[in-house]
C-alpha positions as CSV (number, residue, x, y, z in Angstrom):
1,X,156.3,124.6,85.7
2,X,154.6,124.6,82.6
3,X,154.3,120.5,82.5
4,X,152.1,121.1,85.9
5,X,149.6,123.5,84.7
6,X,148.1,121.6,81.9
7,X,146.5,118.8,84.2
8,X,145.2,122.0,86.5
9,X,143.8,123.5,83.9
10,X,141.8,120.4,82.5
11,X,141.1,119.5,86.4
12,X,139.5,122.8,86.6
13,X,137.6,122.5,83.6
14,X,136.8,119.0,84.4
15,X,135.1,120.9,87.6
16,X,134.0,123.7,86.2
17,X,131.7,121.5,83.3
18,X,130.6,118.4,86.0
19,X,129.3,121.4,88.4
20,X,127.5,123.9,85.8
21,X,125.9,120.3,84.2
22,X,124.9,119.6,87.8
23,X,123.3,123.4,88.6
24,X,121.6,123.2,84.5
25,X,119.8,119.8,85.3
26,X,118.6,120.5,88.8
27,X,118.4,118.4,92.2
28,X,115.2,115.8,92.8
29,X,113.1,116.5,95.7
30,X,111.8,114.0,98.0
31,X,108.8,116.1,99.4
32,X,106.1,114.7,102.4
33,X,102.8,113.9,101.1
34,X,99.7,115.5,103.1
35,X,99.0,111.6,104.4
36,X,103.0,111.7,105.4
37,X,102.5,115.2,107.1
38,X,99.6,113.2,109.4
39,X,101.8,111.6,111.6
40,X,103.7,115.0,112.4
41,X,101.8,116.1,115.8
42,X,104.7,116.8,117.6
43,X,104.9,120.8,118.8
44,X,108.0,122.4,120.8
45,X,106.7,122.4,124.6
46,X,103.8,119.6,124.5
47,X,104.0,117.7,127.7
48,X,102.7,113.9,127.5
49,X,102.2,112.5,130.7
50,X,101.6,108.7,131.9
51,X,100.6,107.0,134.6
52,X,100.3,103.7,136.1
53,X,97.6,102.1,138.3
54,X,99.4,102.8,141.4
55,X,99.3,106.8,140.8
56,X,102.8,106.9,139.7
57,X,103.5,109.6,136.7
58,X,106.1,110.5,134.0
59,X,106.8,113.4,131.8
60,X,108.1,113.8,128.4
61,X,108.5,117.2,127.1
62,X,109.0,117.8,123.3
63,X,111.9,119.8,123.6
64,X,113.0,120.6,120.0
65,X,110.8,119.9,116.4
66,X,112.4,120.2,113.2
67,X,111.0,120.0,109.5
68,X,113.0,120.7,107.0
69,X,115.0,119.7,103.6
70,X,118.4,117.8,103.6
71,X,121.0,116.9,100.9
72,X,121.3,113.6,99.8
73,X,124.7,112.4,98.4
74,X,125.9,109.1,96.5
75,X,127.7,106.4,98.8
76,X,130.5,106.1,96.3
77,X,133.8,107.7,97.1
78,X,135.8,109.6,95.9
79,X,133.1,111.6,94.8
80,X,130.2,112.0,97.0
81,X,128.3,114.0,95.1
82,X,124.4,115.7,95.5
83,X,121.9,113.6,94.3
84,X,118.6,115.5,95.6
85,X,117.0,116.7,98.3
86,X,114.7,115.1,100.9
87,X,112.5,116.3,103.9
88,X,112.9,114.8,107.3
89,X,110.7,115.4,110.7
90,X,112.4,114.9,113.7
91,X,111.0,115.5,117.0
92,X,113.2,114.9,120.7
93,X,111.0,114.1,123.5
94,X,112.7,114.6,127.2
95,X,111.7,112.9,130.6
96,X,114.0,113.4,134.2
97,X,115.6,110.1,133.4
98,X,114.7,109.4,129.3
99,X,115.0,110.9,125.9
100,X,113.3,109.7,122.6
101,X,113.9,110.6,119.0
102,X,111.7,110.0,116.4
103,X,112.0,110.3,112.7
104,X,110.3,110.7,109.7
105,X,112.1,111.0,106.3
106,X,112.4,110.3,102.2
107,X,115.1,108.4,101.1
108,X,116.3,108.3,97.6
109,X,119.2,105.7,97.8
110,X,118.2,102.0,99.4
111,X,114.7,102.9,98.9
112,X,113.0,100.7,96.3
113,X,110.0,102.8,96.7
114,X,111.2,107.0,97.2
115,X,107.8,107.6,98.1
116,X,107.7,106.0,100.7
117,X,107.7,107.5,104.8
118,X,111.1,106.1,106.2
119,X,110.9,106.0,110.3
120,X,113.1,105.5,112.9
121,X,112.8,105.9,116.7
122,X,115.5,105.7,119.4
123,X,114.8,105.7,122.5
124,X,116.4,105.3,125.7
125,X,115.2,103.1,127.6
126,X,112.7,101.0,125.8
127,X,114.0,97.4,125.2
128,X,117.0,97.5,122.3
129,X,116.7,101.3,121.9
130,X,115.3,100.8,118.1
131,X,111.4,100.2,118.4
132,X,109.8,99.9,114.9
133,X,106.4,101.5,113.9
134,X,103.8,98.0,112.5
135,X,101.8,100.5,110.6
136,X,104.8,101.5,108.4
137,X,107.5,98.8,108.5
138,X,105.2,96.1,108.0
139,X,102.0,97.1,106.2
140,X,99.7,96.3,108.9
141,X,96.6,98.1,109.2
142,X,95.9,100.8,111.8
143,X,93.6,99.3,115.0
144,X,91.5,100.9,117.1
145,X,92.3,101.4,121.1
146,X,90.5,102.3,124.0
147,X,93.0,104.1,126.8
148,X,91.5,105.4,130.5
149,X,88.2,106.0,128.5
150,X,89.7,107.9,125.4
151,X,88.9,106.1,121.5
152,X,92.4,105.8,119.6
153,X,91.5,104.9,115.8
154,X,94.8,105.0,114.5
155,X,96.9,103.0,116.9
156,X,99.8,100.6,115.8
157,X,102.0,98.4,118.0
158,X,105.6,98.7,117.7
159,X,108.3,95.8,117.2
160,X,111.8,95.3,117.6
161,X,114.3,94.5,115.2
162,X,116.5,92.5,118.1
163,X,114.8,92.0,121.2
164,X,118.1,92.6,123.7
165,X,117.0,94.1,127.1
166,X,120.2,96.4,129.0
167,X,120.6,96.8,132.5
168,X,119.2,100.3,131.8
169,X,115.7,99.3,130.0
170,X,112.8,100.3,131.6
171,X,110.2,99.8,128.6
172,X,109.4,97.1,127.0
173,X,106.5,97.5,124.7
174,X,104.5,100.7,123.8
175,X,101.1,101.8,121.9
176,X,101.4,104.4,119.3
177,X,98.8,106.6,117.8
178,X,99.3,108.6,114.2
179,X,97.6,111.4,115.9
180,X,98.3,111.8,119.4
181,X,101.9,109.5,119.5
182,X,102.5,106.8,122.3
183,X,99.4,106.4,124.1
184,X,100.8,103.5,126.4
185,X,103.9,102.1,127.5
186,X,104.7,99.0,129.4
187,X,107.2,98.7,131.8
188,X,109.6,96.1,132.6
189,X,107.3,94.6,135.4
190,X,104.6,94.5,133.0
191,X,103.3,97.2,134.0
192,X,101.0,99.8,131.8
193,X,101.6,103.5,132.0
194,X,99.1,105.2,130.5
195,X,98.3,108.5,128.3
């Protein structure tokens, strides 16, 4: 028994030593900038209808908002271990027949630049359920949009990774505003429904 206990015993110093270094040196924080915190508009209960030409209307509802930190850990097995924190922004939007998620985070791993806003929207029924926004994947600068009568000045059209349309997509293309969020969609008829 006694041949067993000496690997224990260094195991558990092994952890005892990695884990106290760990606590002594502290975690990194990814934290939102104020500029980040801009395109967070999205409040538990906001309704955001649109409407086509022909009178015809949809819903979403933000049903849930959440802002808060996450743990980070390494890719590399066997030990995953911490390597910071990060704050994320996620906000679920519901219609009758639709959902969308969208995403705002830090990353620390795969990041070449940790500063910078990560996004990622999934939603539904728009044309290959992954719409990107121009304004943050790509660098391009915000425009400015005029929708039934209302001045957007921070609109950016969105793009698609893959372009693969389901039997189930109803969207195909969409406006997005930093401040107010999708302003107009177009359907698969080409169609605009409008904020």
């Amino acid at each position: 028994m006694r041949k067993y206990m000496k690997p224990v015993i260094l195991l558990s110093w092994i952890f005892i030593l990695t884990t106290a270094c760990r606590k002594d040196k502290g975690l990194p924080h990814l934290n939102f900038s104020k500029s980040d915190r801009q395109w967070f508009i999205y409040q538990p209960g906001q309704k955001y209808i649109f409407k086509n030409a022909a009178g015809d209307s949809i819903i979403y509802t933000v049903v849930n908002v959440e802002d808060s930190l996450m743990t980070e850990y390494d890719d590399f097995p066997p030990f995953q271990q911490e390597i910071g924190k990060k704050e994320y922004y996620l906000a679920r939007l519901k219609s009758n027949t639709d959902s969308i998620r969208i995403y705002f985070g830090k990353q620390f791993q795969g990041n070449p630049n940790p500063d910078r806003l990560m996004h990622a929207i999934l939603w539904v029924s728009m044309k290959s359920q992954f719409p990107r926004l121009s304004v943050l994947e790509n660098n391009i600068p915000f425009s400015t949009a005029v929708i039934n009568g209302k001045t957007y000045n921070t609109t950016t059209s969105i793009f698609f990774q893959n372009t693969s349309i389901e039997t189930f997509t109803k969207w195909i293309n969409a406006t997005y505003d930093q401040k107010s969020g999708f302003v107009e969609i177009i359907d698969i008829n080409n169609i605009s429904w409008k904020r």
